[in-house]
C-alpha positions as CSV (number, residue, x, y, z in Angstrom):
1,X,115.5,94.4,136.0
2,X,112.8,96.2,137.3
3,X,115.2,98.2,139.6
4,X,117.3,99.2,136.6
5,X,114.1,101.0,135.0
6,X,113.2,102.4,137.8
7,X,116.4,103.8,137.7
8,X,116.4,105.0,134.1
9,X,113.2,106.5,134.9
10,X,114.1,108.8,137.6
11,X,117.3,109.7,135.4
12,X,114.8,110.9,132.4
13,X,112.8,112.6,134.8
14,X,115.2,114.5,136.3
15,X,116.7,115.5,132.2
16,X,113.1,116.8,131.5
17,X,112.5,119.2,134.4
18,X,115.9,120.3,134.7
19,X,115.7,124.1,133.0
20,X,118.3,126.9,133.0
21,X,117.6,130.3,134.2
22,X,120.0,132.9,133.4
23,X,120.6,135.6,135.7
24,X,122.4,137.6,134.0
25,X,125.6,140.4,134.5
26,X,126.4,141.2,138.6
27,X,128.3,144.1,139.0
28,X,131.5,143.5,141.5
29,X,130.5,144.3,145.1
30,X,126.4,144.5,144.5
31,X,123.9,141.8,144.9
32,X,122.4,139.5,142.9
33,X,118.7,137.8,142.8
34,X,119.1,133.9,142.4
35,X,115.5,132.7,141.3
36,X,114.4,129.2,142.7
37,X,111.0,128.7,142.0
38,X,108.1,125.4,141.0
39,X,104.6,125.3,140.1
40,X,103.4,121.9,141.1
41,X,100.9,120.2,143.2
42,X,103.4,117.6,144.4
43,X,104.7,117.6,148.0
44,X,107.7,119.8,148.9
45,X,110.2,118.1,151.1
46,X,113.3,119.8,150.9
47,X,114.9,122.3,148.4
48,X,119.1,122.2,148.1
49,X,121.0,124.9,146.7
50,X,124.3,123.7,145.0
51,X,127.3,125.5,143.1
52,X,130.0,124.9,140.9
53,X,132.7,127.3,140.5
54,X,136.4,128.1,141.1
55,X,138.1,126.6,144.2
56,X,135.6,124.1,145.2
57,X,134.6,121.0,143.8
58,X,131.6,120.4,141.7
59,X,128.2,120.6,142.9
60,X,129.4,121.8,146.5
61,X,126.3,121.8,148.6
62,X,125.6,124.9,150.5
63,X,122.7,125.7,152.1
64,X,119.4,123.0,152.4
65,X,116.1,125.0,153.3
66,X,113.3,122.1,155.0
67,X,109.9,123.5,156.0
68,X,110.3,123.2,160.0
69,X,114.3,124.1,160.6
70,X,114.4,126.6,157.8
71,X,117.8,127.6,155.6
72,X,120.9,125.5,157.5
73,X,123.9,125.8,156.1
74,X,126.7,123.2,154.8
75,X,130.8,124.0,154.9
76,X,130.4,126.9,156.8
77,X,128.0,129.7,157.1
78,X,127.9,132.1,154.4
79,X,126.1,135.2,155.7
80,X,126.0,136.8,152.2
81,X,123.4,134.3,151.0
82,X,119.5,135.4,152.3
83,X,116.5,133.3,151.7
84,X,114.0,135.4,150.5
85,X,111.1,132.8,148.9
86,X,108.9,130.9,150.7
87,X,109.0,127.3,151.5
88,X,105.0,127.0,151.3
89,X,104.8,128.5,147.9
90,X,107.5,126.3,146.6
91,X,109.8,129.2,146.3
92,X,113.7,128.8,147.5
93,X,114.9,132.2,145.7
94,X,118.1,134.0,147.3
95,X,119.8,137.1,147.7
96,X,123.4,137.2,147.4
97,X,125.1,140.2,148.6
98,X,128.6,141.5,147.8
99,X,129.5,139.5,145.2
100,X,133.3,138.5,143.8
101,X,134.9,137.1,141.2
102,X,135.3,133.8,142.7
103,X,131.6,133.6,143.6
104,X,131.3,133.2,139.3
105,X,129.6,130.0,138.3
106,X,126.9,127.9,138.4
107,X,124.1,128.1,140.5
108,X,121.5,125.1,141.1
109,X,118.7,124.9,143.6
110,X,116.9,121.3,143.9
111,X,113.2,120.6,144.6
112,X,113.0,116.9,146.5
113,X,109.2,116.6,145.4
114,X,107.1,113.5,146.2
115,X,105.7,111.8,144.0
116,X,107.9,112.5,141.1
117,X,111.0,113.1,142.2
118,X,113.4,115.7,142.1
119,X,113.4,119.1,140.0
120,X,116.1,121.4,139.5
121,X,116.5,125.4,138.6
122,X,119.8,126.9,137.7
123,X,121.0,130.1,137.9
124,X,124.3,131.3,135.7
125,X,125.8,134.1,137.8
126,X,128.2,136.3,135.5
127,X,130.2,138.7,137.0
128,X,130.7,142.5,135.7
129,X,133.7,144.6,136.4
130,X,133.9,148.1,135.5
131,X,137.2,149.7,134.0
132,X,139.4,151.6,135.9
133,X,140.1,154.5,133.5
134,X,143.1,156.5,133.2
135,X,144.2,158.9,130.2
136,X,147.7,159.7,130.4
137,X,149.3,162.4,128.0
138,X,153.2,162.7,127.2
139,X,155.1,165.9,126.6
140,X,157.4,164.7,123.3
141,X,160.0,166.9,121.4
142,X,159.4,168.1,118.2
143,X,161.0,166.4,115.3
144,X,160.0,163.6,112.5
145,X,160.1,160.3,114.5
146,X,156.8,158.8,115.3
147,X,156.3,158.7,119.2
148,X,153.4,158.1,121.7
149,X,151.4,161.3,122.3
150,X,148.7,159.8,123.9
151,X,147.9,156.7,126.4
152,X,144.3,155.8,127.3
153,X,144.0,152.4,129.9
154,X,140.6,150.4,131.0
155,X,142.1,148.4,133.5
156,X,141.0,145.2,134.7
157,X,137.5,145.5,133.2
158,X,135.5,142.3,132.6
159,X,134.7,141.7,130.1
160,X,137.4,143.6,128.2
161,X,136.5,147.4,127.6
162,X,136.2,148.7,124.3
163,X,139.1,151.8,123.1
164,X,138.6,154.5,120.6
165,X,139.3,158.0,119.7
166,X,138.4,160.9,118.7
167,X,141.2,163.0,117.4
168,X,139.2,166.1,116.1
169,X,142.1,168.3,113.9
170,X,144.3,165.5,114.1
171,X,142.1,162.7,112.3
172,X,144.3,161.4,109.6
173,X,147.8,162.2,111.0
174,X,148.2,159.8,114.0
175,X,147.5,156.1,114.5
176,X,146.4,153.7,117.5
177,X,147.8,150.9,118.7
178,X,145.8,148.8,120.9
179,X,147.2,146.1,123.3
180,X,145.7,143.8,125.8
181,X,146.6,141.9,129.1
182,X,144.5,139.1,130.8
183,X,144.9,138.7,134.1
184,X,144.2,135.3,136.4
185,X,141.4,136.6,137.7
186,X,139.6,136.8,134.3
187,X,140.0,140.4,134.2
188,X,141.5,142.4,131.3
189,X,143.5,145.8,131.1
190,X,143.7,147.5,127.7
191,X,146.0,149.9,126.4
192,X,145.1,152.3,123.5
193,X,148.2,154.6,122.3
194,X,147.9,157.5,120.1
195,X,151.0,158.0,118.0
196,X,152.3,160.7,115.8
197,X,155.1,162.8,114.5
198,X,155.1,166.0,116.8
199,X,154.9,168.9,115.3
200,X,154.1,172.2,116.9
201,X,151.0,172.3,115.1
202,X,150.0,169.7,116.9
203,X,150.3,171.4,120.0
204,X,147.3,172.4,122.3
205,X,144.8,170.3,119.8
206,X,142.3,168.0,121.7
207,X,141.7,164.6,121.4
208,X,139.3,162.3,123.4
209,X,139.6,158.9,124.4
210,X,136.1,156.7,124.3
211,X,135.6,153.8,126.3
212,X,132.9,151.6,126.5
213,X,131.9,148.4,129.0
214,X,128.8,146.4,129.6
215,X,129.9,146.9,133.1
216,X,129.2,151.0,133.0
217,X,128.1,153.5,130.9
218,X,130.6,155.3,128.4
219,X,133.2,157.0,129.5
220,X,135.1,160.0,127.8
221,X,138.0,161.2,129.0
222,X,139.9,164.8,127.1
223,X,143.0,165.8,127.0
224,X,145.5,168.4,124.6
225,X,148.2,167.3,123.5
226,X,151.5,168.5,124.3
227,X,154.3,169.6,122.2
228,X,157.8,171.2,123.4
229,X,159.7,173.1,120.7
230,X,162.6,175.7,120.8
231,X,161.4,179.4,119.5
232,X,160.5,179.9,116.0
233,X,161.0,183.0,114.1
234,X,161.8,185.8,116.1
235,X,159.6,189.4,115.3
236,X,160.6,193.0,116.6
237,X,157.1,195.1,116.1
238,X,156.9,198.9,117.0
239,X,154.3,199.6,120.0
240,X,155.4,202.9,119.8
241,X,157.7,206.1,119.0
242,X,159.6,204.8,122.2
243,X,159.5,201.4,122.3
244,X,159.4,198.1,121.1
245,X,158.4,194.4,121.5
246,X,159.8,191.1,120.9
247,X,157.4,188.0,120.5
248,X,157.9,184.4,119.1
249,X,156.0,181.2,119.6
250,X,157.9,178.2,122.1
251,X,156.7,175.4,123.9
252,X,158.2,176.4,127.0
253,X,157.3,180.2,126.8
254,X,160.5,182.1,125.8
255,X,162.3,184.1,127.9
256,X,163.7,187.0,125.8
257,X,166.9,189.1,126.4
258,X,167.8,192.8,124.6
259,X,171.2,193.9,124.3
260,X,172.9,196.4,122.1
261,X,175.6,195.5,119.6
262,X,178.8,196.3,121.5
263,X,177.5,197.5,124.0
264,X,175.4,197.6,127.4
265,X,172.3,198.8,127.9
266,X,172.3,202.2,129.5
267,X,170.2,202.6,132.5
268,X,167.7,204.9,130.7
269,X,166.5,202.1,128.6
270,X,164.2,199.5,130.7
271,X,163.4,196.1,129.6
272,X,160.5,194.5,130.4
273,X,159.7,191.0,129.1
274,X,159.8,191.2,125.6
275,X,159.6,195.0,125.6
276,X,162.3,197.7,125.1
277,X,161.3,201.1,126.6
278,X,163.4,204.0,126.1
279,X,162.8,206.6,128.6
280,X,164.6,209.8,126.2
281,X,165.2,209.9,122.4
282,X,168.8,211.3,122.4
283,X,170.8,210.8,119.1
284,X,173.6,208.9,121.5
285,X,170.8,205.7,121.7
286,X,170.7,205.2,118.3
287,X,172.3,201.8,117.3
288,X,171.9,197.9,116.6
289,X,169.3,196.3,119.1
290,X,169.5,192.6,119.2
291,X,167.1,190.0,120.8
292,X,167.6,186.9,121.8
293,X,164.7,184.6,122.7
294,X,165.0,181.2,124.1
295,X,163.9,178.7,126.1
296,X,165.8,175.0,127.6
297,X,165.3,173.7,123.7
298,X,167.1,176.2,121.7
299,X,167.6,180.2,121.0
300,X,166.8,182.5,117.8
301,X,168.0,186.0,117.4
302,X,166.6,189.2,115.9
303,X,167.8,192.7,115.2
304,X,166.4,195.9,115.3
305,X,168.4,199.2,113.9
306,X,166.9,202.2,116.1
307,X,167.6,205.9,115.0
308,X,166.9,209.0,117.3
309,X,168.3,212.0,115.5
310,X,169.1,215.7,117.3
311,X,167.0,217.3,115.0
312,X,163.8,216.9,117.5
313,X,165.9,218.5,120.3
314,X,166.9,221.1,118.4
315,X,163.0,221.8,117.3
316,X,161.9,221.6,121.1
317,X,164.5,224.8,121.6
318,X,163.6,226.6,118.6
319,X,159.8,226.2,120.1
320,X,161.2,227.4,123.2
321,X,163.1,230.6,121.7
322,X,159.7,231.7,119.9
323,X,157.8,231.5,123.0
324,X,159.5,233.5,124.7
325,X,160.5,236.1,122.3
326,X,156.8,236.8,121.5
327,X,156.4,237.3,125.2
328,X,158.7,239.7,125.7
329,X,157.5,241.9,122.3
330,X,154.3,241.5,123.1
331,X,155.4,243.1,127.2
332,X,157.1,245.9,125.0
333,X,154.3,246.8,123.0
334,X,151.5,246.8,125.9
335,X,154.2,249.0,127.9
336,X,154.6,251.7,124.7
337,X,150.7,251.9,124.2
338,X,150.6,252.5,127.7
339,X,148.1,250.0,128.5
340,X,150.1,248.3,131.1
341,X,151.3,251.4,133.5
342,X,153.6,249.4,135.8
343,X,156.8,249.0,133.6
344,X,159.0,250.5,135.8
345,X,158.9,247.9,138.8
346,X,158.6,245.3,136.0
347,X,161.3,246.8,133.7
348,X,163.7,248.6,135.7
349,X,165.2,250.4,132.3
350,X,162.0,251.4,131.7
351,X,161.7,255.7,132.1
352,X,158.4,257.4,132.3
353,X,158.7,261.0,130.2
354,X,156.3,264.1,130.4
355,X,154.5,263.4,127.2
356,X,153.6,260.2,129.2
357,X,153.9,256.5,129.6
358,X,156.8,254.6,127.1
359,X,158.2,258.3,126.3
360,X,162.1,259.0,127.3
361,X,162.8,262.9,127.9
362,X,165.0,264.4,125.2
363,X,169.2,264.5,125.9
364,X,170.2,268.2,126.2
């Protein structure tokens, strides 16, 4: 009988000192501080450090600190664990380096105290794993089907990242659709898909992907969404007297290609991108222009009626005729007045009389 409450004793002694110390969130791959530590004025024999997590059996033993061996480990030695207290202060606290995910669990250490017994501290080591991010964007063809634009992945994140958007111009004409995956190892990867109708409106607008852990600090990632679509309407503009440009909008760029109705293009006219330069302005260029702009999606087709009449040649000779005309009169009249006295080498017709310069003599 008396054994039996001396038993039951021990049993609520160790219930009333046992207390729980949580050491919070580990990143994967850093260290972590496991606190061990007793204020009493009983005699330290021994402190044990136990743990229970996955892959070995409950309450495994692994390392016993006394005050004249020091830290001795059991199963093996563990070189991750360092003891960093102090026997003599009643202080058994560890560093554990490099962390994993199977290191997760419960962690007790155990003061063997004399005269009351044993003590216990434990330690609830939580592993943190940040997301790997990754924002991919998809190229779709226009038309009125919804499809993903958009994928944004935390992968393997614990606990589970948090995905959201920001979709700017777009708010209100795309959706989200969230799915999940746990892994064995407690991890989680989550997919966040941005879908739509693709339009070329929609094309070159940014959206941003949000995504938030305990294990790191937010992370944005951007990207603009692309849109491919065959040429829209096609537009001829005049740069200039000589020349002209085609342009339209396509997802590839267009390529664009001027021909004339009937006909090829002579080698006076060049073509340079979207521009038709003509090099003269004869009357035999006139005639239907078409072009054609296109790109692996589609083609569109405009037409442009150009008109070079004669009448500005015609005008350039006229000009031409007057010019000279006036040069020869006004030669004639400075050779009369006598003001210019070498007519004769310049004007072999020309005769000096005796009444002087621009006079002829008399016919007998």
């Amino acid at each position: 009988m008396k054994n039996l409450l001396f038993f039951l004793a021990v049993a609520l002694l160790w219930r009333r000192h046992e207390a729980v110390v949580q050491s919070g969130g580990v990143l994967l791959g850093s260290s972590a501080i496991l606190p061990c530590h007793i204020n009493t004025n009983d005699r330290l024999s021994q402190i044990t450090w136990q743990r229970t997590i996955k892959g070995k059996a409950p309450d495994d033993v692994f390392l016993t600190i006394q005050p004249m061996i020091g830290p001795s480990h059991s199963n093996g030695k563990d070189f991750r664990f360092e003891f960093i207290g102090n026997f003599n202060n009643k202080n058994g606290t560890l560093k554990f380096s490099d962390v994993t995910l199977n290191d997760e669990g419960s962690y007790t250490c155990i003061f063997s105290l004399f005269p009351s017994g044993k003590q216990s501290r434990n330690s609830q080591l939580v592993i943190l794993v940040p997301p790997i991010t990754n924002l991919m964007d998809y190229t779709p063809l226009e038309g009125n089907e919804e499809v993903p634009l958009a994928t944004c992945t935390a992968a393997a994140s614990k606990p589970k990242a948090d995905v959201r958007w920001i979709k700017g111009s777009l708010e209100g004409k795309v959706r989200e659709e969230l799915k999940e995956t746990q892994h064995a190892n407690g991890t989680t990867t989550t997919w966040s898909t941005l879908l739509g109708k693709p339009g070329r409106e929609m094309n070159g607008q940014l959206v941003k992907c949000v995504i938030s852990s305990e294990a790191t600090k937010e992370d944005i990632l951007e990207t603009n969404i692309l849109v491919h679509y065959s040429p829209g309407e096609v537009k001829v503009t005049e740069r200039s007297a000589d020349s002209f440009e085609c342009e339209t909008e396509a997802n590839p760029n267009a390529t664009f290609t001027w021909t004339r109705a009937g006909q090829s293009l002579p080698e006076s006219i060049k073509v340079e991108g979207g521009v038709l330069q003509f090099a003269s302005k004869t009357s035999d260029l006139s005639g239907l222009y078409q072009c054609e702009a296109g790109n692996m999606f589609g083609n569109t087709t405009s037409y442009v009626f150009v008109r070079f009449s004669s009448e500005s040649s015609v005008f350039c000779w006229v000009l031409f005729g007057l010019f000279v005309l006036s040069g020869a009169v006004g030669l004639l009249y400075l050779c009369w007045s006598g003001k210019f006295s070498d007519c004769s080498k310049r004007l072999p017709w020309w005769k000096e009389g005796p009444s002087g310069p621009g006079e002829t003599n008399p016919l007998h």
